[in-house]
N, CA, C and O of each residue as an XYZ file, in Angstrom:
704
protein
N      15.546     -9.813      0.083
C      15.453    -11.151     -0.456
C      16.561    -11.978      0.167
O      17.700    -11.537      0.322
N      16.165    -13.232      0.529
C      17.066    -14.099      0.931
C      17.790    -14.626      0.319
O      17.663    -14.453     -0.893
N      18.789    -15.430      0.739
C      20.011    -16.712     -0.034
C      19.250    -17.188     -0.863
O      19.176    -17.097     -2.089
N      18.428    -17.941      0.236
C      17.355    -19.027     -0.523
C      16.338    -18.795     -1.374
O      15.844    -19.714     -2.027
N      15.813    -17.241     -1.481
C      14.780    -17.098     -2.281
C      15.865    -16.480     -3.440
O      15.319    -16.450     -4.543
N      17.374    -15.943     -3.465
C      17.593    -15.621     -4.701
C      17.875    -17.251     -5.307
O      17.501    -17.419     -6.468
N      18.327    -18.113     -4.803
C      18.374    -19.894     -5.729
C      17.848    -20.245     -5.373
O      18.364    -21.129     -4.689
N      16.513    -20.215     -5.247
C      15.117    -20.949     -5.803
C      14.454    -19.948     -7.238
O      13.509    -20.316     -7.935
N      15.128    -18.812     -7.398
C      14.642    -17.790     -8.310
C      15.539    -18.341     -9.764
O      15.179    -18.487    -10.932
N      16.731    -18.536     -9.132
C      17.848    -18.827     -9.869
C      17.376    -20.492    -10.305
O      17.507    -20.425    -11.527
N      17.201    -21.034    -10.194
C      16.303    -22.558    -10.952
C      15.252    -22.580    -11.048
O      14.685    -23.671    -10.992
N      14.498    -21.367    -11.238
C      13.158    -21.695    -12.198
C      13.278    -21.588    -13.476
O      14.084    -20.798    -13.968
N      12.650    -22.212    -14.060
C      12.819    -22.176    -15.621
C      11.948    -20.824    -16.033
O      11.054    -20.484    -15.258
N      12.191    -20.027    -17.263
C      11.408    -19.315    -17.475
C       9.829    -18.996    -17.120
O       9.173    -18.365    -16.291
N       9.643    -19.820    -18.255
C       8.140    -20.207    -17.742
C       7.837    -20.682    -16.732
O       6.698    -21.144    -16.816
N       8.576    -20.911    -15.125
C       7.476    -20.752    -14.199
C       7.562    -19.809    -13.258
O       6.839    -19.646    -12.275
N       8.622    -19.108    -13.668
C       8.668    -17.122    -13.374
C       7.368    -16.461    -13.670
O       6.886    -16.694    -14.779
N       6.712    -15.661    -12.846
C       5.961    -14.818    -13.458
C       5.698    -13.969    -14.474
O       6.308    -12.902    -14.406
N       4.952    -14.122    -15.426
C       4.698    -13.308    -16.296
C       4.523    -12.096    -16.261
O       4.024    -11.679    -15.216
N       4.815    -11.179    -17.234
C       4.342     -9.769    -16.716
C       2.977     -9.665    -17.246
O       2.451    -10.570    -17.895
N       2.428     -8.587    -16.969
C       1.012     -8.557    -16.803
C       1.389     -7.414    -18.347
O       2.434     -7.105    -18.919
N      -0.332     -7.007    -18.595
C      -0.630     -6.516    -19.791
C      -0.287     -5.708    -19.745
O       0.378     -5.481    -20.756
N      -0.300     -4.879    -19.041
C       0.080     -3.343    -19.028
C       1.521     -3.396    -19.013
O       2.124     -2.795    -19.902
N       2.260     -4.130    -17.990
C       3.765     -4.199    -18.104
C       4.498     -4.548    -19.891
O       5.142     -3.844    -20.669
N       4.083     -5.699    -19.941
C       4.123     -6.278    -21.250
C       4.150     -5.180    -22.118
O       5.248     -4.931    -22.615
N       3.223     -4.475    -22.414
C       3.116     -2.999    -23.277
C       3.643     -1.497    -22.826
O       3.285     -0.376    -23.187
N       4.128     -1.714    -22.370
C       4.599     -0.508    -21.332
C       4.832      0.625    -22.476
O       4.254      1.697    -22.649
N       6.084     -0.117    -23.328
C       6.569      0.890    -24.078
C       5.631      1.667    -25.295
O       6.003      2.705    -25.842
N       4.246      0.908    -25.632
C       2.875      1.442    -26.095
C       2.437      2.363    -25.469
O       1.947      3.339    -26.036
N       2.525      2.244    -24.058
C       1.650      3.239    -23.226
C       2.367      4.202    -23.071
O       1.811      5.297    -22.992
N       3.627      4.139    -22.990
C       4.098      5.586    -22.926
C       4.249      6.280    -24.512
O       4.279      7.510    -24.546
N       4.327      5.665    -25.579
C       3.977      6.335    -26.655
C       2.837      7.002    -27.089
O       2.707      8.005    -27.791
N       1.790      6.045    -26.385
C       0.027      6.881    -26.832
C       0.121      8.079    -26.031
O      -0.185      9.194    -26.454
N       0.545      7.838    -24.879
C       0.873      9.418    -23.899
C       0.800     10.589    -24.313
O       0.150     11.634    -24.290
N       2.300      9.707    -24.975
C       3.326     11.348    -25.666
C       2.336     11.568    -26.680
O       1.547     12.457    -26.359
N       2.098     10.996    -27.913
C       1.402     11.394    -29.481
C      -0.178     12.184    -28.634
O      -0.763     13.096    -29.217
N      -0.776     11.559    -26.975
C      -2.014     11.909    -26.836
C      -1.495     13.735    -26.083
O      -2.266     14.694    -26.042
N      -0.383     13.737    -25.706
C       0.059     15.533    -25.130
C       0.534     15.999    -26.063
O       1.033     17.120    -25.970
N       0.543     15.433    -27.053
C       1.199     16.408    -28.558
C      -0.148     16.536    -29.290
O      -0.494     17.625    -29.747
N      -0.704     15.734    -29.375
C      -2.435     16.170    -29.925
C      -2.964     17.029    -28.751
O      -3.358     18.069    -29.279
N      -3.076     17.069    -28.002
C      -3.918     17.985    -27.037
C      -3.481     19.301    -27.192
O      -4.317     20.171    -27.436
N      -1.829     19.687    -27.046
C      -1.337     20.319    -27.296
C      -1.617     21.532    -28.439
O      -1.858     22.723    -28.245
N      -1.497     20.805    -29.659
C      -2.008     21.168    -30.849
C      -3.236     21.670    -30.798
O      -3.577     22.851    -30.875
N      -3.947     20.621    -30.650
C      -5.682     20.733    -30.956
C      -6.366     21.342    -29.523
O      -7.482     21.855    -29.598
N      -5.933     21.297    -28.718
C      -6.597     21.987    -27.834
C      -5.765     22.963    -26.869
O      -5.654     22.899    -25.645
N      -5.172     23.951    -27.833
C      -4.227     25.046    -26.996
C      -4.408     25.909    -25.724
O      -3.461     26.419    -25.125
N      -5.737     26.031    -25.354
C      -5.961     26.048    -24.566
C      -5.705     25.748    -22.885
O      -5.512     26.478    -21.913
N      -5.869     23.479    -23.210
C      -5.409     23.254    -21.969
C      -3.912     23.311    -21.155
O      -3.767     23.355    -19.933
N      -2.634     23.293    -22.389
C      -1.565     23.610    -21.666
C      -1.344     25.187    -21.134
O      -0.633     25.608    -20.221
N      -2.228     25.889    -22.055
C      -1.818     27.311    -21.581
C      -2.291     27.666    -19.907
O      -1.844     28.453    -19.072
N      -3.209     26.851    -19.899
C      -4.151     26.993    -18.649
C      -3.175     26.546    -17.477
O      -2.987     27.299    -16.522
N      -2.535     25.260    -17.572
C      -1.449     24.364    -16.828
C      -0.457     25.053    -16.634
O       0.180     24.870    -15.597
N       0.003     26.147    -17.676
C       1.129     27.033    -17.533
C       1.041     27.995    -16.608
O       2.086     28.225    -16.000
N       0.309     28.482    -16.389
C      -0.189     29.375    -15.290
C      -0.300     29.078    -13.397
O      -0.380     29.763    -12.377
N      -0.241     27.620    -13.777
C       0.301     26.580    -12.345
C       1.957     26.645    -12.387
O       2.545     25.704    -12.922
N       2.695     27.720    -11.842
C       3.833     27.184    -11.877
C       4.490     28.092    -10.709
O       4.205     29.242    -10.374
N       5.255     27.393    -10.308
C       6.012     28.525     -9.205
C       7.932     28.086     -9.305
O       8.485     27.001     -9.483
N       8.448     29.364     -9.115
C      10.001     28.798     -9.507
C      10.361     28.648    -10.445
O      11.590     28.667    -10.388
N       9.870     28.418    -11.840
C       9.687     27.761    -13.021
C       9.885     25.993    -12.734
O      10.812     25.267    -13.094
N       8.941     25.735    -12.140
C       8.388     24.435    -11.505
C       6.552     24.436    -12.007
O       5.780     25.098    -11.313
N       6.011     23.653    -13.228
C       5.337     23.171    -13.369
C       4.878     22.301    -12.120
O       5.442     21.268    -11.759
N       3.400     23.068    -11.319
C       2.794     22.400    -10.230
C       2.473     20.878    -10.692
O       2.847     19.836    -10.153
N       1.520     21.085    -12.065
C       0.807     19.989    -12.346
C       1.528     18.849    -12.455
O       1.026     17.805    -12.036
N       2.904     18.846    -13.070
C       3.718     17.971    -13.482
C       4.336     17.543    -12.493
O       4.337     16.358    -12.159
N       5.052     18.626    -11.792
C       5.276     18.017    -10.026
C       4.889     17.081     -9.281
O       5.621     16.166     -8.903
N       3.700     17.212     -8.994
C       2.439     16.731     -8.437
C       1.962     15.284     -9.483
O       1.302     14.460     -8.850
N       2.225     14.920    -10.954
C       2.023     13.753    -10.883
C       2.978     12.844    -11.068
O       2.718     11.641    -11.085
N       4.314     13.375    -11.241
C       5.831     12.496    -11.270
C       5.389     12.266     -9.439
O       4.777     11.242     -9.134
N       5.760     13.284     -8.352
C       5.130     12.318     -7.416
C       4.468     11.269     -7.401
O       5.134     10.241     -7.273
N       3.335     11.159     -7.492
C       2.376     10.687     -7.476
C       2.447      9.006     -8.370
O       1.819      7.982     -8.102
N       3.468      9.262     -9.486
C       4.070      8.498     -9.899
C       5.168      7.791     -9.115
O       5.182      6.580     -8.894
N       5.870      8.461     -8.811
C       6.763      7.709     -7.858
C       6.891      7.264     -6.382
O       7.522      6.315     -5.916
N       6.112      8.217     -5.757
C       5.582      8.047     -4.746
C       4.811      6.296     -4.001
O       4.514      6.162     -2.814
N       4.735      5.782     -4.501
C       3.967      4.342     -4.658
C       5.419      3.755     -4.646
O       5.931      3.305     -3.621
N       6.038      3.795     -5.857
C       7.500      2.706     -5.550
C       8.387      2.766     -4.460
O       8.862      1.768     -3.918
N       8.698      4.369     -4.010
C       9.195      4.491     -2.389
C       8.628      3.855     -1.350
O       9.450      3.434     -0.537
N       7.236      3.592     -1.045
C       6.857      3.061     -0.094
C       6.829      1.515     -0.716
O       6.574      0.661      0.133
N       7.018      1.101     -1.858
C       6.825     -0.344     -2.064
C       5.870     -0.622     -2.117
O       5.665     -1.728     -1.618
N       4.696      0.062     -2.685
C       3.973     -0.880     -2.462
C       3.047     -1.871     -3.720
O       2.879     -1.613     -4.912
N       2.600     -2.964     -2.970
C       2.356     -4.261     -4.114
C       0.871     -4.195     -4.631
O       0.043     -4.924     -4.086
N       0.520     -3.425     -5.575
C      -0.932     -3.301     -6.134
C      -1.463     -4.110     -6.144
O      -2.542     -4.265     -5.570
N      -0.649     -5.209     -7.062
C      -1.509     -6.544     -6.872
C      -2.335     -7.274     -5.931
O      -3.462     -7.763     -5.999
N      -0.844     -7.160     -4.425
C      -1.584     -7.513     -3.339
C      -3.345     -6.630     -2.596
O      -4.275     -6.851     -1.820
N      -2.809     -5.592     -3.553
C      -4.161     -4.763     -2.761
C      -5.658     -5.374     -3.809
O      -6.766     -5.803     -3.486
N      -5.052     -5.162     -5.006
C      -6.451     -6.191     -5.625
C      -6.621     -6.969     -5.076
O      -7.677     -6.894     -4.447
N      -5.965     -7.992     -4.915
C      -6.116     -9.683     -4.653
C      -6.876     -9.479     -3.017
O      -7.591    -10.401     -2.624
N      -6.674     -8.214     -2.095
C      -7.604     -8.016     -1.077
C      -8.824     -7.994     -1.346
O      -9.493     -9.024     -1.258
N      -9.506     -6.491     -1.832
C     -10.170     -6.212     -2.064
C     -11.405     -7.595     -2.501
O     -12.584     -7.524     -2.157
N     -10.775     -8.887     -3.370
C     -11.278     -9.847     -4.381
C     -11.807    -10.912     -2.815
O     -12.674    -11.719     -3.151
N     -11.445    -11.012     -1.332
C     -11.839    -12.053     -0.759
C     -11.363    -11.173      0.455
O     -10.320    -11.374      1.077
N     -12.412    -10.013      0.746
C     -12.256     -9.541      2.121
C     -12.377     -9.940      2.978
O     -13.271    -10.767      2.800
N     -12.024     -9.978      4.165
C     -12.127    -10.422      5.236
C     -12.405     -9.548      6.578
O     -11.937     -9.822      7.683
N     -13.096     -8.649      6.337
C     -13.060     -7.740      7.655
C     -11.343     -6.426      7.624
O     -10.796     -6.036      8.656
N     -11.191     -6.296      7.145
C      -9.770     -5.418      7.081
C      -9.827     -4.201      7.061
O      -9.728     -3.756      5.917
N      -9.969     -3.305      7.995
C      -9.656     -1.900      7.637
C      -8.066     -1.203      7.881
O      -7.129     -1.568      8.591
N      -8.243      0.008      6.914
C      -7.584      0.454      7.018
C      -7.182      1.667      8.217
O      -7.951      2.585      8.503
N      -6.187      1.522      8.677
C      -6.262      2.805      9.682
C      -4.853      4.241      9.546
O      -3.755      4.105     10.086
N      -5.217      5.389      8.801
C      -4.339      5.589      8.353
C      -4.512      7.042      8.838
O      -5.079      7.716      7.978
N      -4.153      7.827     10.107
C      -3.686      9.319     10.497
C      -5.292     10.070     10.912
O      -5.600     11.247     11.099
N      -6.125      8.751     10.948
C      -7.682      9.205     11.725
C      -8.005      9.478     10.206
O      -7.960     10.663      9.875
N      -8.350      8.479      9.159
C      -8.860      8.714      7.533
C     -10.102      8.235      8.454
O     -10.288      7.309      9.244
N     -10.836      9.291      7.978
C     -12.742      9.527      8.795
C     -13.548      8.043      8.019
O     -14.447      7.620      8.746
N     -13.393      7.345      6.897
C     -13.948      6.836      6.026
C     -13.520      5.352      7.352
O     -14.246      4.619      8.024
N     -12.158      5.467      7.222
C     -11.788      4.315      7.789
C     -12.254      3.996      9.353
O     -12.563      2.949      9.921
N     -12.174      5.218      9.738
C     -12.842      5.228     11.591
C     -14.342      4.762     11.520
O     -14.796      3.885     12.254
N     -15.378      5.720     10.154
C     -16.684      5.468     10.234
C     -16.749      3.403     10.202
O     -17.137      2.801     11.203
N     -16.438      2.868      9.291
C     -16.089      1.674      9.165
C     -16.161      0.957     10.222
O     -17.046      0.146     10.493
N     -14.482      1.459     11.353
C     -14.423      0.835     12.615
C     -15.428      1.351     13.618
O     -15.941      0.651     14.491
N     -15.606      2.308     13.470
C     -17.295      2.416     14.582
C     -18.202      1.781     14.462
O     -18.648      1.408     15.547
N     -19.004      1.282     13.191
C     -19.884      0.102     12.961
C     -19.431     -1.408     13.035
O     -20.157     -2.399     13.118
N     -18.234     -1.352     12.991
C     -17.582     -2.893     13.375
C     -18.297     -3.603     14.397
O     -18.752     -3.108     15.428
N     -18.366     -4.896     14.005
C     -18.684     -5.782     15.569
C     -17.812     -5.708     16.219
O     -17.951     -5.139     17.301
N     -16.567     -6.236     15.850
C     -15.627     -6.460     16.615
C     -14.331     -5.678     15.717
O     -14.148     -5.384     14.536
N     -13.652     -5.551     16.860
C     -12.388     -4.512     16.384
C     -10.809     -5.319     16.559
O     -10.536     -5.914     17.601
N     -10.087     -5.260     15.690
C      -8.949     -6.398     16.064
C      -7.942     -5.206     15.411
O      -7.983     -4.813     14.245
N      -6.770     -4.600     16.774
C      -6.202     -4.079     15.822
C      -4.257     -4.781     15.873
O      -3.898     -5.443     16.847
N      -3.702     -4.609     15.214
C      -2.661     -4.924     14.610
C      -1.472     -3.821     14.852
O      -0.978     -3.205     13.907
N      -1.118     -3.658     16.032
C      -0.316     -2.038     15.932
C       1.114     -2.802     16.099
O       1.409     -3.915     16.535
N       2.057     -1.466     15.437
C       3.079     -1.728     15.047
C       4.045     -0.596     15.825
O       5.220     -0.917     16.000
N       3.675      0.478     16.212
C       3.897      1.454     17.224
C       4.374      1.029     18.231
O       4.184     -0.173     18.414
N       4.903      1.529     18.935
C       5.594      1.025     20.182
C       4.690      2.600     21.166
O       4.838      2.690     22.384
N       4.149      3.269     20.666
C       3.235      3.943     21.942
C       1.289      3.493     21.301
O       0.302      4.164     21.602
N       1.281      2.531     20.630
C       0.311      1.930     20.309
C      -0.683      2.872     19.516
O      -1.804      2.925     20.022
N      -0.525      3.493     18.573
C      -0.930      4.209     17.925
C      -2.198      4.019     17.624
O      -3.169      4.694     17.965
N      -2.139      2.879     16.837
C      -3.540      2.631     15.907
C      -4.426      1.997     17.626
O      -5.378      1.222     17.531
N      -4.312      2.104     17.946
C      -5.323      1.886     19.466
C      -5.609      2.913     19.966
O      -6.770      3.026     20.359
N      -4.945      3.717     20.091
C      -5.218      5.150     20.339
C      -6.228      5.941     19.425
O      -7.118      6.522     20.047
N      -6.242      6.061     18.065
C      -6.698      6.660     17.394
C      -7.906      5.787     16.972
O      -8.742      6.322     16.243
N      -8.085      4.523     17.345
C      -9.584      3.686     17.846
C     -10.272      4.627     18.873
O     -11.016      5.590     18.694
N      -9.794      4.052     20.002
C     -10.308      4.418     21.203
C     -10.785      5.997     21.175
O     -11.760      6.401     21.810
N     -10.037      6.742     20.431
C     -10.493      8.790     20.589
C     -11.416      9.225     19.597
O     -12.109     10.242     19.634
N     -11.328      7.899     18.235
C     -12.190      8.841     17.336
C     -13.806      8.095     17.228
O     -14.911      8.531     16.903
N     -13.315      6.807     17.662
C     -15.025      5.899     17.606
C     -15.357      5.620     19.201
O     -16.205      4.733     19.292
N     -15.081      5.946     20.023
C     -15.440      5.521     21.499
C     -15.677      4.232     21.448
O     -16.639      3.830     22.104
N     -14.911      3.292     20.701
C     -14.740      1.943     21.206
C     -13.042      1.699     21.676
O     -11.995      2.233     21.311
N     -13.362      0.641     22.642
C     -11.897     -0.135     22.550
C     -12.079     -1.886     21.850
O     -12.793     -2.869     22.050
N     -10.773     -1.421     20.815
C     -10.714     -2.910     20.555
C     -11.097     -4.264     21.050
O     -11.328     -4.338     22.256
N     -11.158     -4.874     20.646
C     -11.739     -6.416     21.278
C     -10.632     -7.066     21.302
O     -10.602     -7.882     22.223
N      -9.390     -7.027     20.439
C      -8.092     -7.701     20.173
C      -7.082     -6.870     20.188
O      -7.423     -6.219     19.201
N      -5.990     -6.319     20.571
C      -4.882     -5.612     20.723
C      -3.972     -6.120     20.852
O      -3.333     -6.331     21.882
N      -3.549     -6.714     18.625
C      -2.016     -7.175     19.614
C      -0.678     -6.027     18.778
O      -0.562     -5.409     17.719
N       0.087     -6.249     19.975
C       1.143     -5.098     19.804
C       2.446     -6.143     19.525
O       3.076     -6.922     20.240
N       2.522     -5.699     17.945
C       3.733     -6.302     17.175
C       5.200     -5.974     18.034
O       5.685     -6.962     18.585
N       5.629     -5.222     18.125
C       6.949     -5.036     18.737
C       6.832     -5.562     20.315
O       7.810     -6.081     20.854
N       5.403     -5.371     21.109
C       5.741     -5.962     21.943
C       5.901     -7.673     22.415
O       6.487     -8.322     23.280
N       4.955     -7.922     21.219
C       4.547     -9.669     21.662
C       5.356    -10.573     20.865
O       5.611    -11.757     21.083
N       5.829     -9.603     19.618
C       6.675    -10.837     18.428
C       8.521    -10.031     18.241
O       9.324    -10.394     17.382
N       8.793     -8.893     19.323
C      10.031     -8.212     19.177
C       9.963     -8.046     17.626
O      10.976     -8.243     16.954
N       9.084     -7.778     17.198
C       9.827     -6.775     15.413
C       9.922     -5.549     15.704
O       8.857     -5.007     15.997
N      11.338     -4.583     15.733
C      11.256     -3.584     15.442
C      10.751     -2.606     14.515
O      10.859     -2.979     13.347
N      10.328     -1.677     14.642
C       9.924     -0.607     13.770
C      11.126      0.032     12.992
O      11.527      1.035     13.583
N      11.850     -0.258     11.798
C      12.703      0.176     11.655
C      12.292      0.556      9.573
O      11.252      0.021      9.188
N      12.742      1.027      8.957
C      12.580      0.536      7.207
C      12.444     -0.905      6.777
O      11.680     -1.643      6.156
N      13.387     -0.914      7.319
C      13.985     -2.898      6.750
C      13.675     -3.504      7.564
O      13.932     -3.269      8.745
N      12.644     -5.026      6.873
C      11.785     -5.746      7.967
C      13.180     -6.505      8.856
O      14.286     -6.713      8.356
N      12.800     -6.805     10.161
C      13.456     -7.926     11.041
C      13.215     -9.180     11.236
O      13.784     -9.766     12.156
N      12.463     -9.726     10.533
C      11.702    -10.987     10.473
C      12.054    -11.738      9.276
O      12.379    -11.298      8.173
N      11.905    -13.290      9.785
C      12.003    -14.313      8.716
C      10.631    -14.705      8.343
O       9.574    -14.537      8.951
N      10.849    -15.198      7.347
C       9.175    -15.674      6.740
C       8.573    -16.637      7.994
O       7.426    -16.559      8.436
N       9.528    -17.477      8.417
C       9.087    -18.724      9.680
C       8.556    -17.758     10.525
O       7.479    -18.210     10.914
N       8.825    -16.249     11.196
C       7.985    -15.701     11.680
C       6.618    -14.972     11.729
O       5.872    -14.595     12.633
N       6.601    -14.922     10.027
C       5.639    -14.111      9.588
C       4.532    -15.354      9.600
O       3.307    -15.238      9.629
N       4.962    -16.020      9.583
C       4.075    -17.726      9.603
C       3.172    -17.850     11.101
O       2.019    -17.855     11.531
N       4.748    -17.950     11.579
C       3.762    -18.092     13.740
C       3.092    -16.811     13.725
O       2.175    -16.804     14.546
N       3.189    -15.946     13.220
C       2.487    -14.558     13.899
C       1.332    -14.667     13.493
O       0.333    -14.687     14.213
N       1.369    -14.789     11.701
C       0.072    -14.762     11.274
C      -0.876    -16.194     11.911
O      -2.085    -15.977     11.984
N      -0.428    -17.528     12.338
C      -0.944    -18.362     13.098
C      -1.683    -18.206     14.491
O      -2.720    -18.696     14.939
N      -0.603    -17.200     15.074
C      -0.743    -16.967     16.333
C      -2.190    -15.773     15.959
O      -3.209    -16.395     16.259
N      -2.426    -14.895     15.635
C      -3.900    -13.814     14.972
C      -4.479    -14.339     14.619
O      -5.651    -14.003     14.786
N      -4.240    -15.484     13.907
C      -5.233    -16.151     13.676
C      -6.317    -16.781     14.562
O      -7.532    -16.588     14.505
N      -5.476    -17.746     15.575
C      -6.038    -18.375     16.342
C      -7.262    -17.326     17.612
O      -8.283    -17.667     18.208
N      -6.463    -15.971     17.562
C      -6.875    -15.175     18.891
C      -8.243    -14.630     17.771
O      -9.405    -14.848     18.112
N      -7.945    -13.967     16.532
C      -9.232    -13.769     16.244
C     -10.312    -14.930     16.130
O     -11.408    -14.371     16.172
N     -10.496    -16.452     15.991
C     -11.196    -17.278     15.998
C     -11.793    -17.084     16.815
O     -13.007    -16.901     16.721
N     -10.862    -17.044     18.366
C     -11.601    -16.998     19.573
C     -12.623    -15.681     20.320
O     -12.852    -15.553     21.523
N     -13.041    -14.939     19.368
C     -13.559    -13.766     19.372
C     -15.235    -14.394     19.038
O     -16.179    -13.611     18.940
């Protein structure tokens, strides 16, 4: 976060801060029905923890392992759910391309046109176009090479860039 986006944060009035959403808002509900719903299961259906107990290695509960990940796992990478609804709600042609996910290649093989977005510096997501659907892209633009953002954790870019870039894709996919 920037200077400027922490005082512009810093003079909003409450109310025109974002609200939290329903689920946030209730949070501390939801983790109570949880608990009272694994203490009833528990009870009333002795069965299913005994079964779960039998998943364990180390005295490491697999099951529980596996969904505290799964739980936390999402906040390490950051990522913004919302933004992925608010996709999903006014698609635009977007796939995903994620380690050759077959769902996502089948997708880009029926594509008209292929526009990819790589962030790789040995051009990855072009590569794994080109080997698994026998197409080559129609658009290839290579972020580190054409806009210098490094590949690093922490973005290198100002919003004024994220502006020309997304302007600049814009314009090249029109012309497709």
């Amino acid at each position: 976060m920037t200077e400027n986006d922490k005082i512009s944060i810093k003079n909003k009035k409450p109310a025109e801060l974002k609200s939290l959403s329903f689920f946030d808002r209730y949070l501390s509900a939801w983790v109570i029905l949880c608990i009272i719903a694994g203490v009833a299961i528990g009870k009333f259906v002795p069965l299913f923890p005994a079964t779960l107990s039998r998943f364990e290695y180390a005295h490491v509960s697999i099951p529980v392992a596996v969904l505290i990940w799964l739980m936390i796992y999402p906040m390490m990478l950051k990522i913004d759910f919302a933004s992925i609804v608010n996709a999903t709600k006014k698609p635009k042609g977007l796939a995903a391309l994620t380690l050759g996910h077959k769902n996502s290649l089948d997708k880009i093989a029926n594509a008209k046109k292929i526009v990819v977005i790589d962030g790789c510096p040995v051009k990855c997501a072009s590569q794994i176009v080109s080997k698994f659907t026998d197409k080559k892209p129609d658009l290839d633009i290579q972020i580190m090479e054409k806009y210098g953002i490094e590949k690093i954790p922490e973005p290198t870019f100002k919003k004024e860039d994220v502006g020309r870039i997304v302007r600049d894709i814009e314009e090249k996919t029109k012309a497709l």
